[in-house]
N, CA, C and O atoms as a printed pandas DataFrame, in Angstrom:
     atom_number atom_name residue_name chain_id  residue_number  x_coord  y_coord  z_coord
0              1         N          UNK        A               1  -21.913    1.428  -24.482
1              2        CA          UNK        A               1  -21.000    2.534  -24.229
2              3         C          UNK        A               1  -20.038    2.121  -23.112
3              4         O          UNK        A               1  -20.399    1.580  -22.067
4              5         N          UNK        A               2  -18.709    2.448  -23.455
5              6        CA          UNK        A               2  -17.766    2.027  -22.421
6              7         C          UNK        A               2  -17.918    2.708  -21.093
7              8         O          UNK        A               2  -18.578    3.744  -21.011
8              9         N          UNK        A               3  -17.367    2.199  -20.105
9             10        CA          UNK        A               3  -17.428    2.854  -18.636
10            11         C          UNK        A               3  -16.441    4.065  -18.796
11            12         O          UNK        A               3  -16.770    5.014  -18.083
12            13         N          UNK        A               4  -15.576    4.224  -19.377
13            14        CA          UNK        A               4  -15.055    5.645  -19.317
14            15         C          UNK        A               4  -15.598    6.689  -20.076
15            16         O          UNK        A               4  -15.516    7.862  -19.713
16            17         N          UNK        A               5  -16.301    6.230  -21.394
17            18        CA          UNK        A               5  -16.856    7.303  -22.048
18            19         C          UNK        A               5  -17.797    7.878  -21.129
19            20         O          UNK        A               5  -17.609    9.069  -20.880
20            21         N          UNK        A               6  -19.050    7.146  -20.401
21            22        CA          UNK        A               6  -19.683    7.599  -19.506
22            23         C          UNK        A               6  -19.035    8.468  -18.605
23            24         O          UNK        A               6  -19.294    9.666  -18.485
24            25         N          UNK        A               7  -18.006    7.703  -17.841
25            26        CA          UNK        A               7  -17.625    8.961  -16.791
26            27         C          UNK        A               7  -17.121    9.696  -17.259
27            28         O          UNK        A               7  -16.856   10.511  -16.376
28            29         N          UNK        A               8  -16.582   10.177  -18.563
29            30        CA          UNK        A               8  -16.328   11.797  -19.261
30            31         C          UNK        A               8  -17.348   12.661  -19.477
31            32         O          UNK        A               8  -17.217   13.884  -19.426
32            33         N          UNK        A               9  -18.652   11.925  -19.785
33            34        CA          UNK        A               9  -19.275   12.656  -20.320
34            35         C          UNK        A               9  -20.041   13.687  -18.802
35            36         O          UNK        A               9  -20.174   14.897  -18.619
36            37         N          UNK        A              10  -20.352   12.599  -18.065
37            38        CA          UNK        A              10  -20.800   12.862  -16.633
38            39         C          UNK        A              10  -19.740   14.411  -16.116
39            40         O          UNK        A              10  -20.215   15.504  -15.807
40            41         N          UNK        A              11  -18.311   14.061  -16.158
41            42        CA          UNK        A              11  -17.634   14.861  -15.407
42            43         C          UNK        A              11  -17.802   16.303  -15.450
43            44         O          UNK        A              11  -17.514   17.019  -14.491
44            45         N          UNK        A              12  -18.326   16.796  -16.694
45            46        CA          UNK        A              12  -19.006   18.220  -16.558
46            47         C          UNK        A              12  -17.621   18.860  -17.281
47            48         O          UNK        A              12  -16.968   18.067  -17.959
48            49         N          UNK        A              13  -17.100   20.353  -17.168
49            50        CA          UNK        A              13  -16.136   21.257  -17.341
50            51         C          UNK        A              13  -15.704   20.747  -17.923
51            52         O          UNK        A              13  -16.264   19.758  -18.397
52            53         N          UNK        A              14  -13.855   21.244  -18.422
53            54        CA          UNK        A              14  -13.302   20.811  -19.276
54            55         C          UNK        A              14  -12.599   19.765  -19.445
55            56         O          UNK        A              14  -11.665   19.587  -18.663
56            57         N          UNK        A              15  -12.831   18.867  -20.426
57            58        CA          UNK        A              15  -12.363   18.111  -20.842
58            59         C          UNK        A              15  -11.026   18.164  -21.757
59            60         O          UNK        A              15  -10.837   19.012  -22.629
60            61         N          UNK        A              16  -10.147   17.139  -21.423
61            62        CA          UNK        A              16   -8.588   17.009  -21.779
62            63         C          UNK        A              16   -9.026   16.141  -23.333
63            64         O          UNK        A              16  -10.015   15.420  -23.203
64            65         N          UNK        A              17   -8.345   16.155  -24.839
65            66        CA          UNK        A              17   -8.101   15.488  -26.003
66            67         C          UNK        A              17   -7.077   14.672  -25.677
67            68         O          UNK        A              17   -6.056   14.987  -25.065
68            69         N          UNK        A              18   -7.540   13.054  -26.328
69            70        CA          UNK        A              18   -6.345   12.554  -26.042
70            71         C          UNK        A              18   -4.980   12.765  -26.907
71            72         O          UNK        A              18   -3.865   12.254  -26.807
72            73         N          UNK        A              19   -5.558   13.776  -27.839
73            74        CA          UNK        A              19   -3.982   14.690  -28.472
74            75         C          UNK        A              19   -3.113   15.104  -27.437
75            76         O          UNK        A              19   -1.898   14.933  -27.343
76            77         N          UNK        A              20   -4.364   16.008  -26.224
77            78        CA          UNK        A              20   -3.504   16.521  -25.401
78            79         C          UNK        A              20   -3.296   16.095  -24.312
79            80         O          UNK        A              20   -3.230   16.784  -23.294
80            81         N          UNK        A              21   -3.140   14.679  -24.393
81            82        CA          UNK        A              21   -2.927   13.812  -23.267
82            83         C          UNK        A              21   -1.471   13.112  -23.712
83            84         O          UNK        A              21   -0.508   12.860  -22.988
84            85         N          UNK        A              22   -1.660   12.852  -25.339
85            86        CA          UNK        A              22   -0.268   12.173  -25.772
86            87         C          UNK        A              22    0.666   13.137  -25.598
87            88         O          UNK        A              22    1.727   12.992  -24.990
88            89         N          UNK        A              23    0.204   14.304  -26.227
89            90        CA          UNK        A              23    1.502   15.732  -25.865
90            91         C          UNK        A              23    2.013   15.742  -24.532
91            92         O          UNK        A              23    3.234   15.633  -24.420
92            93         N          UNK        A              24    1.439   15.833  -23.673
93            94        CA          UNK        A              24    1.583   15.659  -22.364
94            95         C          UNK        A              24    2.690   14.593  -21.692
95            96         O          UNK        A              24    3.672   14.950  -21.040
96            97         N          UNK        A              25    2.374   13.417  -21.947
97            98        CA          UNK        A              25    2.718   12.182  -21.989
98            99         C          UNK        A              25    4.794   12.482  -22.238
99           100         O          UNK        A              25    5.829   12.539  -21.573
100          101         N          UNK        A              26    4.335   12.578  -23.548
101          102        CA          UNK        A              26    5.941   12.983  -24.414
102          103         C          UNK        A              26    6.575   13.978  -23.607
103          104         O          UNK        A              26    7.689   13.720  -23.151
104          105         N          UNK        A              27    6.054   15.035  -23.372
105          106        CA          UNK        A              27    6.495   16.401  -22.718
106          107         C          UNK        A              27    7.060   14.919  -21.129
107          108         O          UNK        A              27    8.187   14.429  -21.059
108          109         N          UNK        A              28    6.342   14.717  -20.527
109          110        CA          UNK        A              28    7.371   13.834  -19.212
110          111         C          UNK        A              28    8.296   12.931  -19.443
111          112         O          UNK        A              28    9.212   12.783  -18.634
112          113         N          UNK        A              29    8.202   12.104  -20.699
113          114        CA          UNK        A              29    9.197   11.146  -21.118
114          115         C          UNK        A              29   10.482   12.270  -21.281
115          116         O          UNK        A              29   11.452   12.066  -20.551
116          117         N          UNK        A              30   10.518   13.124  -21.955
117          118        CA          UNK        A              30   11.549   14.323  -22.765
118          119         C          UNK        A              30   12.872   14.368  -21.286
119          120         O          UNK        A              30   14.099   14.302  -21.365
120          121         N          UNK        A              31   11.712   14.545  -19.689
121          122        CA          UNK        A              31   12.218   15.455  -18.484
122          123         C          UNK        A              31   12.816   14.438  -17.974
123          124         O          UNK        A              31   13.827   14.535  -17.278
124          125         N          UNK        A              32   11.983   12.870  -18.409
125          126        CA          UNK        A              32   12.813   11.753  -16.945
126          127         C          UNK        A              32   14.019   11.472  -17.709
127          128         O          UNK        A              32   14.177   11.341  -18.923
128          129         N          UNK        A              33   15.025   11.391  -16.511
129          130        CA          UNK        A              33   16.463   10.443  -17.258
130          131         C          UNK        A              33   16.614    9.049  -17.379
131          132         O          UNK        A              33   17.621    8.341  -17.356
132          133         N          UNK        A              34   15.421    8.793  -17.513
133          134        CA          UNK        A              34   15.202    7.172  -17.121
134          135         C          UNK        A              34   14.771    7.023  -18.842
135          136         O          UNK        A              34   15.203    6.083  -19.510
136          137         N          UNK        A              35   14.117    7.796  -19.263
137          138        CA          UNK        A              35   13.223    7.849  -20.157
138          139         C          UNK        A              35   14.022    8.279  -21.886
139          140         O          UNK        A              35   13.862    7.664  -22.940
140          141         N          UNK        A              36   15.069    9.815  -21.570
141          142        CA          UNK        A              36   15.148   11.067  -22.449
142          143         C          UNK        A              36   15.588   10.118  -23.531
143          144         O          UNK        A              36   14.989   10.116  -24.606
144          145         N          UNK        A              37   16.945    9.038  -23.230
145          146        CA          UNK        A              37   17.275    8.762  -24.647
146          147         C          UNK        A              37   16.363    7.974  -25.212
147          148         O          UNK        A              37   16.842    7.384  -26.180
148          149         N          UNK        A              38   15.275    7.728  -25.013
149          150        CA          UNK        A              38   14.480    6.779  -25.973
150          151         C          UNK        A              38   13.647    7.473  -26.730
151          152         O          UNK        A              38   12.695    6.830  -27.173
152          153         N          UNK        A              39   13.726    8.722  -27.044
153          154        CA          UNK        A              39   12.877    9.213  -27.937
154          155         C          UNK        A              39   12.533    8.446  -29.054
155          156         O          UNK        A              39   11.692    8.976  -29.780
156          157         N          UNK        A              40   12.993    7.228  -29.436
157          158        CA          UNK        A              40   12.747    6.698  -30.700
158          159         C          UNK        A              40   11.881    5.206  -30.789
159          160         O          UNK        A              40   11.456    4.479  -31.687
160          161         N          UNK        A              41   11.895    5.218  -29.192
161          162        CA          UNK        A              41   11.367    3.646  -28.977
162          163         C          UNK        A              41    9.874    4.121  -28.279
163          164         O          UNK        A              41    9.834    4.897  -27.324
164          165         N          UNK        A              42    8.551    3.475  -28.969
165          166        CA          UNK        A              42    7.644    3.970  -28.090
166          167         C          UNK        A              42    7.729    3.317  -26.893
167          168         O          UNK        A              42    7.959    2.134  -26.639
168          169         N          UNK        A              43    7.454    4.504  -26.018
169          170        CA          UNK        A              43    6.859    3.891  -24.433
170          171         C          UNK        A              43    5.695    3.993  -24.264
171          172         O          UNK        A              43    5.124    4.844  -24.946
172          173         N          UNK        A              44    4.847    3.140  -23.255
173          174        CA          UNK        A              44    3.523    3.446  -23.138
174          175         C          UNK        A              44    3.288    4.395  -22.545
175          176         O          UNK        A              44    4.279    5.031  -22.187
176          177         N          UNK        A              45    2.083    4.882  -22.201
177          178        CA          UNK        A              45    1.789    6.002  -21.592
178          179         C          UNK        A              45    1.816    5.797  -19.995
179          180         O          UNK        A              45    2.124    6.768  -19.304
180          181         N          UNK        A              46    1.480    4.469  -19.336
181          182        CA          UNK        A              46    1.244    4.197  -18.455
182          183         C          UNK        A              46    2.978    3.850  -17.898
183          184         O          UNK        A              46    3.445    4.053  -16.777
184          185         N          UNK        A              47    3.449    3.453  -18.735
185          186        CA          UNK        A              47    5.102    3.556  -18.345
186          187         C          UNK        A              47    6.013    4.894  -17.931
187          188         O          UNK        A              47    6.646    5.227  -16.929
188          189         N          UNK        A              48    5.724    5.518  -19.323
189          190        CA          UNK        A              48    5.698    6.861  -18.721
190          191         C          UNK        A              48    5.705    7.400  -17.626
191          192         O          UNK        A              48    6.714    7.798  -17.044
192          193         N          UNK        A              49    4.208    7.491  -17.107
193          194        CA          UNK        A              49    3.631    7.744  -15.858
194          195         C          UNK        A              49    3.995    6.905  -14.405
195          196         O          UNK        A              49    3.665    7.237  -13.267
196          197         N          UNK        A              50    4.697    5.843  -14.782
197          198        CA          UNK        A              50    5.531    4.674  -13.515
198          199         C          UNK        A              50    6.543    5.817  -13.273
199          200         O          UNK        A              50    6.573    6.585  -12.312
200          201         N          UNK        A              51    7.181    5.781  -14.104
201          202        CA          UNK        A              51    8.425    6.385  -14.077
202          203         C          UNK        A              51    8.315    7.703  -13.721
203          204         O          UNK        A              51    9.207    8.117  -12.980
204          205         N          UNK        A              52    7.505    8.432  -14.031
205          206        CA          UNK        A              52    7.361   10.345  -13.273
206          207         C          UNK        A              52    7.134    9.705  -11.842
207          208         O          UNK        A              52    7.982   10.054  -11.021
208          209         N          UNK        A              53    6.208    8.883  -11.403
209          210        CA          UNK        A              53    6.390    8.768  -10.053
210          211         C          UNK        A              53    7.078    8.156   -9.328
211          212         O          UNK        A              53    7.046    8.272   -8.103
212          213         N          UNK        A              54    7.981    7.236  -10.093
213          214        CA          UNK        A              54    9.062    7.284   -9.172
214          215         C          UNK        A              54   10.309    8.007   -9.495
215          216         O          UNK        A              54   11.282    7.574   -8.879
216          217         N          UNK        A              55   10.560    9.070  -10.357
217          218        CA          UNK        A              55   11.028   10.176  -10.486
218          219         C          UNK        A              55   10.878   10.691   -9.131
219          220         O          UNK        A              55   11.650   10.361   -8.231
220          221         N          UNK        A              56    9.777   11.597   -8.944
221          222        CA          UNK        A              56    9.523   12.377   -8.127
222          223         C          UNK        A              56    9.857   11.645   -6.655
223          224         O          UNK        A              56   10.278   12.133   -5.606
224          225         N          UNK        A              57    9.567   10.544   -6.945
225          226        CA          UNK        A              57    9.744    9.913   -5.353
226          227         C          UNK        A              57   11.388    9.902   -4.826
227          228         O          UNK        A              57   11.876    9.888   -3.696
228          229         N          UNK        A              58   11.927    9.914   -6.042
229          230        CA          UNK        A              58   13.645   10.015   -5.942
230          231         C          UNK        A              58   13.891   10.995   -5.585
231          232         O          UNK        A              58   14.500   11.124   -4.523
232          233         N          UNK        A              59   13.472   12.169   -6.412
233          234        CA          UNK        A              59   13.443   13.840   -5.866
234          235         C          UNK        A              59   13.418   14.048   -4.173
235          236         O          UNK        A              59   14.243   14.550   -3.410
236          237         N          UNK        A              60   11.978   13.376   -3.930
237          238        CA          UNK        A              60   11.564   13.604   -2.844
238          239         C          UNK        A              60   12.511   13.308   -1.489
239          240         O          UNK        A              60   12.769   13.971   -0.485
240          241         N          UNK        A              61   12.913   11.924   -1.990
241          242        CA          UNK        A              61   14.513   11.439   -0.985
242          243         C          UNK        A              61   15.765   11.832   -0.877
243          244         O          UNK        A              61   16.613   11.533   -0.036
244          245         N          UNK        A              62   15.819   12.618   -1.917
245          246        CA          UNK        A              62   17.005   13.435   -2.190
246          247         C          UNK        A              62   16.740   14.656   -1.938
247          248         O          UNK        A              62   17.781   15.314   -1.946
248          249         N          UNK        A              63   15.688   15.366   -1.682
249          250        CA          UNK        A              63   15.576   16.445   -0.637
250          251         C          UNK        A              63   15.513   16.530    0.524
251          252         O          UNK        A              63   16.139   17.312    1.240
252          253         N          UNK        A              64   14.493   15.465    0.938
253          254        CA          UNK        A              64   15.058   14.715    2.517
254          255         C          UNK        A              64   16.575   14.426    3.040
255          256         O          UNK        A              64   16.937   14.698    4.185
256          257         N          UNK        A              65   17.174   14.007    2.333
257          258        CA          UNK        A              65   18.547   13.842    2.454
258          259         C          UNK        A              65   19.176   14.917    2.538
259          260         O          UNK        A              65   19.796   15.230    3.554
260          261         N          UNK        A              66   19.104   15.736    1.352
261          262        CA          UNK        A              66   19.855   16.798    1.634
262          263         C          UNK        A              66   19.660   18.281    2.741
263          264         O          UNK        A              66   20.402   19.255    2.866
264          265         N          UNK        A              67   18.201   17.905    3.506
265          266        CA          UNK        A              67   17.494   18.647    4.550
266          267         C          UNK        A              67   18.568   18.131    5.217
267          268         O          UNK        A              67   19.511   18.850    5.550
268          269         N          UNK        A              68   18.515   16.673    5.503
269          270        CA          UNK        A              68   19.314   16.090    6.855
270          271         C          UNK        A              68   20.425   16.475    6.776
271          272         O          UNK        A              68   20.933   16.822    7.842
272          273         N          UNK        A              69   21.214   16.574    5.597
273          274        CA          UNK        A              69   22.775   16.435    5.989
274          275         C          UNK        A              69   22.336   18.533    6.090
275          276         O          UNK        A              69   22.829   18.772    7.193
276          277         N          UNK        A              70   21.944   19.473    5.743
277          278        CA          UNK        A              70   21.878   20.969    6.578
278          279         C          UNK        A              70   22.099   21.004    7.399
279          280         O          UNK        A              70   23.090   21.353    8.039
280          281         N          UNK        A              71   20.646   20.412    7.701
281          282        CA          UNK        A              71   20.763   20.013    9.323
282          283         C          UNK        A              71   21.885   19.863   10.140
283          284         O          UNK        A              71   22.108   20.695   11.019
284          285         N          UNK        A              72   22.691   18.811    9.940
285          286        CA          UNK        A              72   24.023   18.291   10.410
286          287         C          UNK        A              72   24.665   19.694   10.608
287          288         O          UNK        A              72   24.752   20.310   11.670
288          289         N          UNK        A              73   25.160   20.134    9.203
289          290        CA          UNK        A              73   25.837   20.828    9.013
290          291         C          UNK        A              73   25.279   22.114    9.723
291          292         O          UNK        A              73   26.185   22.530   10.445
292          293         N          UNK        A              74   24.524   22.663    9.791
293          294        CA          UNK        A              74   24.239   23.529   10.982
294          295         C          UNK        A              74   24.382   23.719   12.403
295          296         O          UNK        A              74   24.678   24.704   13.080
296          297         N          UNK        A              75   24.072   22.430   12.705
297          298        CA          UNK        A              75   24.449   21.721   14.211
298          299         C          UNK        A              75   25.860   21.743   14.365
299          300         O          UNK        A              75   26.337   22.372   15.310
300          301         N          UNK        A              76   26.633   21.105   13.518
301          302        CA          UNK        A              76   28.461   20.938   13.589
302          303         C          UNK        A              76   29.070   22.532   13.327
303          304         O          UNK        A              76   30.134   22.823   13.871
304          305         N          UNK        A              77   28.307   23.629   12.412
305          306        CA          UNK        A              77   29.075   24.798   12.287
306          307         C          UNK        A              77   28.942   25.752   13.674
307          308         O          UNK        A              77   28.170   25.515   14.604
308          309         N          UNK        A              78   29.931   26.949   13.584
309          310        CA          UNK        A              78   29.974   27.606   14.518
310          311         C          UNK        A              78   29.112   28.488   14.280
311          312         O          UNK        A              78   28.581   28.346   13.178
312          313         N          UNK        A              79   28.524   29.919   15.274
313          314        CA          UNK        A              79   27.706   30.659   15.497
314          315         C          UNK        A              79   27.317   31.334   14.055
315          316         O          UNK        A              79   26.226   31.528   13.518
316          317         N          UNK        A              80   28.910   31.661   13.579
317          318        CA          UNK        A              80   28.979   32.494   12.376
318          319         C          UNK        A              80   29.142   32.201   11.141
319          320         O          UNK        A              80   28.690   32.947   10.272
320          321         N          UNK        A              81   29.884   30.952   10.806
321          322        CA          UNK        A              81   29.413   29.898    9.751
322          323         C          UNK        A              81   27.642   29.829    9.591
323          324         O          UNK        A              81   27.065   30.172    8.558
324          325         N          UNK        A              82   26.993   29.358   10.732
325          326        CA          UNK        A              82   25.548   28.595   10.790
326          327         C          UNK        A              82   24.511   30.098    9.872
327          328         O          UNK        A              82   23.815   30.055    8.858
328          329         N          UNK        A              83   24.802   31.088   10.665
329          330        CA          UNK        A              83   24.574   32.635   10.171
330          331         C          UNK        A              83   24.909   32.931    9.029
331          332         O          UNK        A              83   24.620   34.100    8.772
332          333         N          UNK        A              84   25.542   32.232    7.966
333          334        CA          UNK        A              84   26.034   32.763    6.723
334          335         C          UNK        A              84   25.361   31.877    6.015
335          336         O          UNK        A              84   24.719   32.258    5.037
336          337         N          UNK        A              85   25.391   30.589    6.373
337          338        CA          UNK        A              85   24.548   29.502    5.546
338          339         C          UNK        A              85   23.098   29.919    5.744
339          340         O          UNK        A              85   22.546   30.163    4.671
340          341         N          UNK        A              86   22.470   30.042    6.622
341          342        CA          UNK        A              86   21.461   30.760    6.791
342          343         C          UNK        A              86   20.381   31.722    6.082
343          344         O          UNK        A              86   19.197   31.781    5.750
344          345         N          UNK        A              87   21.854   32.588    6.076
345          346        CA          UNK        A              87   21.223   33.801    5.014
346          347         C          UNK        A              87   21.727   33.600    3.705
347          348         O          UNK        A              87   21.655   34.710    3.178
348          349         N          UNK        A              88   22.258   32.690    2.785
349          350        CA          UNK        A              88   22.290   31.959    1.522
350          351         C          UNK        A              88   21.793   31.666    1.540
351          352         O          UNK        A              88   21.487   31.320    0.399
352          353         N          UNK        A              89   20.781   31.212    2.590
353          354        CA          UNK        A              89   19.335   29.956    1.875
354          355         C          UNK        A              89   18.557   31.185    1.926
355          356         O          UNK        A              89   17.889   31.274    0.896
356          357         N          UNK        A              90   18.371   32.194    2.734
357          358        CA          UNK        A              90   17.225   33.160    2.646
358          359         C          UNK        A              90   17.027   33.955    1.096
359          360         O          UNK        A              90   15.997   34.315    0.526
360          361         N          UNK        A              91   18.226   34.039    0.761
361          362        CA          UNK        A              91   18.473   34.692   -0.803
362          363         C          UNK        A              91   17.677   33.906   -2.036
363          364         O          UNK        A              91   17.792   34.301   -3.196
C-alpha cells in the first residue's frame, strides 16, 4: 500500500475525490492570467498550484505597494484632502 493511501485513510473526516481535486485545480487555472488562455493545453496540477502561489505573492506586493504609495499620499495631502480619502476608504 502506497504511503499516501495510508495517510488518507489515517486522516479521519472528510475526505476530498480526486474528481474534486481536478475540478478544483481547473477552477484556479480559469482565475490566473498566467494560466486563462490555455484552456486547451493540459497543465499539471502541480503547475497550476506554482502559479496560484506566485499569483498571490504578486497580489500580496501589489498591496504592499499600493499601502505605501496611501501612505505617501496621506502624508503629502492637506488636513482636508487626507479627511476625504479617509472616509472613501471607510465606505
Amino acid at each position: 500500500m502506497s504511503s499516501r493511501r495510508s495517510r488518507s485513510r489515517h486522516s479521519g473526516g472528510s475526505r476530498i475525490s480526486e474528481d474534486q481535486i481536478n475540478d478544483l485545480v481547473s477552477k484556479l487555472q480559469q482565475v490566473l492570467p498566467e494560466l486563462q488562455n490555455r484552456s486547451s493545453d493540459k497543465v499539471s496540477a502541480a503547475r497550476v498550484l506554482q502559479e496560484t502561489c506566485n499569483y498571490i505573492r504578486s497580489l500580496h506586493r501589489e498591496v504592499d505597494d499600493l499601502s505605501d504609495r496611501l501612505s505617501e499620499l496621506l502624508e503629502t495631502s492637506d488636513t482636508t484632502q487626507a479627511a476625504l480619502i479617509r472616509s472613501l476608504l471607510m465606505q
